[in-house]
C-alpha positions in Angstrom: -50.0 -41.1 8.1 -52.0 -43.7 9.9 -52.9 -47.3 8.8 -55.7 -46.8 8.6 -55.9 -44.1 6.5 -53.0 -45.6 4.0 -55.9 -48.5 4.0 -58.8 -46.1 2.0 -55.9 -44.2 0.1 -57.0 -46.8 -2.5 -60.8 -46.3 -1.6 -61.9 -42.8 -1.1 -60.2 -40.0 -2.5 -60.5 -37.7 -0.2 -58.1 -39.6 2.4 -56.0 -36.6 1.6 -58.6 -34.2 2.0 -59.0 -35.6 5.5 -55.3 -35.3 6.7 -55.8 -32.1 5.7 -58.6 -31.3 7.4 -57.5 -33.0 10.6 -54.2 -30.9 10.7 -56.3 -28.2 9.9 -58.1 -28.9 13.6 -54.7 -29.4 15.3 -53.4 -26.0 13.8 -56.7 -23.9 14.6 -56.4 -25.9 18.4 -53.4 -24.9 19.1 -54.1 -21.0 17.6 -57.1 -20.8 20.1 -54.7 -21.9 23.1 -52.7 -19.6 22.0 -54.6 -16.8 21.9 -56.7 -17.3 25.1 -53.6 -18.0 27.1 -51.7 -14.6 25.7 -54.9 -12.7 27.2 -55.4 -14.5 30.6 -51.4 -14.5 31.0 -49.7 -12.1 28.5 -51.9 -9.0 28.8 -53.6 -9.6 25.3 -57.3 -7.4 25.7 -59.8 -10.1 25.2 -61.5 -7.7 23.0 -58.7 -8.2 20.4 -58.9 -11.6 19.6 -62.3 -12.5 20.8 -63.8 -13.1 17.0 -61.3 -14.7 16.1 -61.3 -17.4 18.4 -64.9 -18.0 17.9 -64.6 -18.1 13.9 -61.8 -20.7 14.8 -63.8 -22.8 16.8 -66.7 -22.8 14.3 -64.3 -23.7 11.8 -63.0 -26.1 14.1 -66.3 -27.5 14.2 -67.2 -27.5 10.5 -64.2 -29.8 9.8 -65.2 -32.0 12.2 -68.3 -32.7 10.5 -66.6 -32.6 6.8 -64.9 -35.7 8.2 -67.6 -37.2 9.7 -69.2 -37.2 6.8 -66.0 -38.7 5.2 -66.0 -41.6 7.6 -69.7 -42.2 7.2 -69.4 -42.4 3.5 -66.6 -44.6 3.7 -68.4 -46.9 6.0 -71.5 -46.8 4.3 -69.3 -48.1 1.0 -66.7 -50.7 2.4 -68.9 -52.6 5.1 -68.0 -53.7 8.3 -64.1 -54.6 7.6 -62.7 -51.1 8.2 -64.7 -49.8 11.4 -62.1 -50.4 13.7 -59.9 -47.7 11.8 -62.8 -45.0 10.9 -63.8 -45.5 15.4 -60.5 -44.4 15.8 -60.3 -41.5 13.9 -63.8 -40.4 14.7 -62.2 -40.2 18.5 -58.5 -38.6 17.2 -61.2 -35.9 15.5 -63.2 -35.5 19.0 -59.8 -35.1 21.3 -58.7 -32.4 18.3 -62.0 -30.6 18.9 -61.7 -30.7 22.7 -58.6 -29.0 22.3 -60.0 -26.1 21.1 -63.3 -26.2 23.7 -60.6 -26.0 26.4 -58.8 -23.1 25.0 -62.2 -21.6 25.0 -62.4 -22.5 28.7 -59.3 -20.5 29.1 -60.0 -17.5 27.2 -63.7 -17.6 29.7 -61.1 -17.6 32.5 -59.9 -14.2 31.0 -62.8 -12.9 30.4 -63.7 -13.3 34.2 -60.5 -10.6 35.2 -59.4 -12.5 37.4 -55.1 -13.2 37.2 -53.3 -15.8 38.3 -51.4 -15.5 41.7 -48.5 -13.7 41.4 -46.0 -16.8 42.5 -47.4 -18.8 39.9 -47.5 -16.6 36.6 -44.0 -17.2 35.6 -44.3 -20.6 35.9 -47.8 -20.8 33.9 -45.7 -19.0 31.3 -43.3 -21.2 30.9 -45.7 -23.9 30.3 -47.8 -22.2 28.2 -45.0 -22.3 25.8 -44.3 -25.6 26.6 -47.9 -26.5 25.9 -47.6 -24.9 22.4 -45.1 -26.8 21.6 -46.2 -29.6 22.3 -48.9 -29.2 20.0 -46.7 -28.3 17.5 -44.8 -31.8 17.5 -47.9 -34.0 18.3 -49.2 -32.9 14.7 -45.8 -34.0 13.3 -45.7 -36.7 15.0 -48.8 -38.0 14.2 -48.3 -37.1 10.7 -45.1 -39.5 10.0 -46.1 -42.1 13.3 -42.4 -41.3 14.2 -43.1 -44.8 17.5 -40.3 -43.3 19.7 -41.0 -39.8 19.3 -44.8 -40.9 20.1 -43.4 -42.7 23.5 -41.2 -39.6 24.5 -44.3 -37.7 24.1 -46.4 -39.3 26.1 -44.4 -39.4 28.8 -43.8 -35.8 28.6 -47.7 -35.1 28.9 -48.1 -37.4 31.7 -45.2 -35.6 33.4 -47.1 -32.2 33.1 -50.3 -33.5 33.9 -48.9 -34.9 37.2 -47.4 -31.4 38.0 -50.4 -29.4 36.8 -52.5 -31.8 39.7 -50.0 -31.5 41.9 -50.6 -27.3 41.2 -53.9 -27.5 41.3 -54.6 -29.6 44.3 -52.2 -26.4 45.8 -54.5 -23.9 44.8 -57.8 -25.7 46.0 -56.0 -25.3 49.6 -55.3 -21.5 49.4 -57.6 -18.8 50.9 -56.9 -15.7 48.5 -60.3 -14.5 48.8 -59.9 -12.4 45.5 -60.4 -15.4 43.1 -56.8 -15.4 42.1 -56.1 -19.3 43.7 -59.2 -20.5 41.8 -58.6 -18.9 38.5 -55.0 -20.3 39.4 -56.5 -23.6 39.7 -58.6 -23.7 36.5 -55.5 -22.6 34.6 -53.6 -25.5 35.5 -56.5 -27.6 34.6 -57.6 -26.3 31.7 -53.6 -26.8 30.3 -53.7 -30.1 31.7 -56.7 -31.3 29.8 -55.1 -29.4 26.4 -52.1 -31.8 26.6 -54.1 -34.9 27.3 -56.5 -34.3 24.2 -53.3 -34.0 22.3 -51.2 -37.5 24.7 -55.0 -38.8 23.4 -54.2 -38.7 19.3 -50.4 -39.6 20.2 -51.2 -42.7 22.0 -53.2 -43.8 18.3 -49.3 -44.2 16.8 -48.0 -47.0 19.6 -51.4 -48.3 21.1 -54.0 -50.8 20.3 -57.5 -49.4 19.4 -58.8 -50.3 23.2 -56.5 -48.4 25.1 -56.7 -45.0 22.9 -57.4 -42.7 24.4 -57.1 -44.3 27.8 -53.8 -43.8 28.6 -53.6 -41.6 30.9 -55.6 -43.4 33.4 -53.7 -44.3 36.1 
């Protein structure tokens, strides 16, 4: 757990409640990447899986606002002293609700019918299971602030964020004129961003408040 949620453990009961909730958000995240990536690169029918990912995302956002409220109380009751720790986790609860907006984005992309270019969709593949994964151990991480594993992490995002410009700045220069290099594009993007929501919450274990969420700013 954090520091500064070990800090209300002795304050506000639900400091378990909101661990809960917040892994809650991480899980539900990485189910809408998931899904929306299975149908834009997997062959999953958008039809399928379309409910679902929009009663994850509300749910998504109803836990966002169950802690809110949690922080707000907490705020409200113990006075200036903590509100370094309850900014921080308001912005770890925003990048775990971006992560689900963006696999939204993707599962638009699908929508749209338009693949990927063929030279590129076994590489996406590959790193759409590397994305998942990823999500998988930033929850972990974050839940025992396991310092090296944070630092390994990060620079594994800020490798794949390099590669996914790299990518994308690629496609922006290719003429398909079917939409394939653009919808290639957005792909790599819209990963990109997934794994920087989730290098965001990671950088909260080794960082100082000022530079969360900052990190990968060149």
């Amino acid at each position: 757990m954090f520091n500064w949620l070990k800090r209300i453990q002795e304050s506000a009961d639900s400091a378990n409640e909101i661990l809960g909730l917040f892994e809650e958000m991480l899980d539900d995240g990485r189910h809408i990447f998931d899904a929306a990536a299975n149908c834009l690169l997997a062959g999953t029918a958008t039809s399928i899986v379309k409910e679902d990912i929009w009663s994850t995302d509300i749910r998504i956002n109803k836990n966002e606002r169950k802690i809110r409220r949690r922080v707000l109380t907490h705020a409200s009751l113990h006075g200036r002293a903590p509100i370094a720790n309850d900014l921080v986790l308001m912005s770890l609860v925003k990048d775990a609700e971006r992560i689900g907006d963006y696999g939204k984005n993707i599962f638009d992309l699908a929508t749209m019918g338009r693949p990927v270019v063929q030279d590129k969709h076994e590489e996406l593949l590959e790193m759409k299971q590397q994305v998942s994964r990823m999500l998988m151990r930033a929850k972990n991480i974050y839940r025992v602030e396991d310092e090296e594993a944070a630092r390994q992490f990060i620079k594994e995002s800020s490798d794949f964020g390099t590669i996914c410009d790299e990518r994308t700045d690629e496609m922006v220069n290719r003429t398909e004129g079917d939409g394939a290099a653009a919808a290639t594009a957005l792909t790599y993007r819209y990963f990109k961003r997934v794994v920087s929501h989730s290098m965001n919450i990671i950088t909260s274990v080794v960082m100082p408040f000022d530079k969360t969420d900052f990190f990968d700013e060149k």
